[in-house]
C-alpha positions in Angstrom: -19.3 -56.2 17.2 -16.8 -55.9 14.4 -15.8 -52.6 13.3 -16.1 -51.0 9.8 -12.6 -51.6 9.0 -12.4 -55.5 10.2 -15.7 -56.1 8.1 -13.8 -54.7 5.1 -11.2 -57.1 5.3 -12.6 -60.2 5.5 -15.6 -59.2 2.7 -15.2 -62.0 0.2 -18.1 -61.4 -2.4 -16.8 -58.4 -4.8 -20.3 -56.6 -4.3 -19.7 -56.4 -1.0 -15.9 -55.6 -1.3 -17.3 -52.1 -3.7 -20.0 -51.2 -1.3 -17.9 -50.9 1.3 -14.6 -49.2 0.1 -16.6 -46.7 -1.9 -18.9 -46.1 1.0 -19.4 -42.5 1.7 -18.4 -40.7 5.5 -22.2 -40.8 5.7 -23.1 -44.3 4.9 -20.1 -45.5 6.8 -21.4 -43.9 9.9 -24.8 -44.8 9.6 -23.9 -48.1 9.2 -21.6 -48.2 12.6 -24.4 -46.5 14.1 -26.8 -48.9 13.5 -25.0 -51.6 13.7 -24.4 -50.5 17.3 -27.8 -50.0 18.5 -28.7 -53.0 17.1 -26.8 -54.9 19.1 -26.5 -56.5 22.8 -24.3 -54.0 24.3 -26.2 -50.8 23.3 -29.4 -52.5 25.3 -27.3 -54.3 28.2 -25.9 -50.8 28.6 -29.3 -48.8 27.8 -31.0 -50.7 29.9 -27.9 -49.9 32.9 -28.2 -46.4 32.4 -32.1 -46.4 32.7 -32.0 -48.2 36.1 -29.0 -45.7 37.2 -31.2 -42.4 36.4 -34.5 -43.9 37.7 -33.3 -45.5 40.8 -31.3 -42.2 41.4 -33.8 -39.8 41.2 -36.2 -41.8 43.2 -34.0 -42.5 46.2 -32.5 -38.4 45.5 -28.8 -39.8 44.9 -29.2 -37.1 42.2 -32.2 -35.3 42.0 -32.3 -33.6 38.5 -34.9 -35.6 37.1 -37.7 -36.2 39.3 -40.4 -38.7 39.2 -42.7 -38.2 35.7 -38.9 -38.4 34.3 -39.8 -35.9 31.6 -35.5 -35.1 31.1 -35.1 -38.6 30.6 -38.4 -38.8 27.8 -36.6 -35.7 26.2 -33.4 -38.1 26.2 -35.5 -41.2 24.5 -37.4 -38.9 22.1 -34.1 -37.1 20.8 -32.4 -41.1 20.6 -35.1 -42.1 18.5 -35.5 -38.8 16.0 -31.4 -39.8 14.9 -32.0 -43.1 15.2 -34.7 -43.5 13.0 -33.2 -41.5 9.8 -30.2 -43.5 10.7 -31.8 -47.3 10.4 -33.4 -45.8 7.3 -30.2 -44.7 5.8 -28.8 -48.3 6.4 -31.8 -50.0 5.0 -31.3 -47.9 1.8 -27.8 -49.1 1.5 -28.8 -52.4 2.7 -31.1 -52.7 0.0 -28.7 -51.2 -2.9 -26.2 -53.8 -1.6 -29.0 -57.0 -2.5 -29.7 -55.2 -5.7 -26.2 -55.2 -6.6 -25.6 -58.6 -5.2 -28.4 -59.6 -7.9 -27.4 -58.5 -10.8 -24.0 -59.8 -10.0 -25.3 -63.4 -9.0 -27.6 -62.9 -12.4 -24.8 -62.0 -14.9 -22.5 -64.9 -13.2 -25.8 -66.9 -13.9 -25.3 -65.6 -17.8 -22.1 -66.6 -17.8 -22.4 -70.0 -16.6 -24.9 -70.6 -19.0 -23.0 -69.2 -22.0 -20.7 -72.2 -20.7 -22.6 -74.7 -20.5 -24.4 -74.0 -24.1 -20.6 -74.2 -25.3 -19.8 -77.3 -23.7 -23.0 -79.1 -25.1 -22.1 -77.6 -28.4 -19.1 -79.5 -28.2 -20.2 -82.7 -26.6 -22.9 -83.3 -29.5 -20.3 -82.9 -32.4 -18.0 -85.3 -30.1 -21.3 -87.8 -30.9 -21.5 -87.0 -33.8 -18.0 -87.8 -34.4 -17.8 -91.2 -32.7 -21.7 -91.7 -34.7 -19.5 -91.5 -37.6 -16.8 -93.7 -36.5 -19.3 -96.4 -35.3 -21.0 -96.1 -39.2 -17.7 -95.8 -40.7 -16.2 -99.1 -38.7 -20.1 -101.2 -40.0 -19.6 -100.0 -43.7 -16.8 -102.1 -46.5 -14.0 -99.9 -46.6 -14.3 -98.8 -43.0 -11.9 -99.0 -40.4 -11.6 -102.9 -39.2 -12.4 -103.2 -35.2 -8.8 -104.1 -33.7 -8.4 -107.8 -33.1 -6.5 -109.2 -29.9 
């Protein structure tokens, strides 16, 4: 997983580029967060611990948590009561990012058109100019085609 401030530097698209450098502390952290328990390594390493506290409390390696596991429950319920504002937090800014990304892509869209109304404004008085020539080269007093 990348960090917060590798992403930064190799965002491209000058949406994301805002977003991110004028991210507040708790955005920013919501956003490592997530993006931690969303990956791989947080279940690979969830999914260790789990084993470790079961099979140790079973077998009395440890015995602090026996068998209903209720210390362990406490331990999911409090992971999911952060996590859940968290994931929230990060679908809010998630969502502000695509609306920003939208109007963005939407004024560029403007913009292009703007462009391209121009640029057909310019090719049909270019016909019209050479329709002119071709009349003007037809008509007695026009300009003579060239002759080889």
């Amino acid at each position: 997983m990348q960090s917060y401030r590798t992403v930064v530097g190799v965002l491209r698209h000058p949406v994301n580029v805002a977003l991110h450098t004028n991210a507040p502390l708790g955005v920013r952290i919501a956003n490592e967060v997530t993006g931690f328990m969303g990956s791989w390594r947080f279940i690979i390493l969830q999914t260790v611990v789990v084993a470790v506290w079961v099979v140790g409390n079973i077998y009395l390696l440890f015995h602090f948590d026996p068998y209903p596991f209720i210390f362990l429950n406490l331990a999911f319920s409090t992971q999911a009561a952060y996590a859940a504002p968290l994931i929230l937090l990060a679908s809010n800014q998630s969502s502000v990012r695509d609306r920003a990304t939208l109007e963005h892509a939407a004024a560029e869209a403007e913009d292009a058109d703007k462009k391209d109304t121009d640029l057909l404004a310019r090719l049909e008085r270019i016909e019209a100019l050479i329709e002119e020539l071709v009349h003007a080269k037809g008509e007695p007093g026009g300009v003579a085609p060239s002759q080889p």
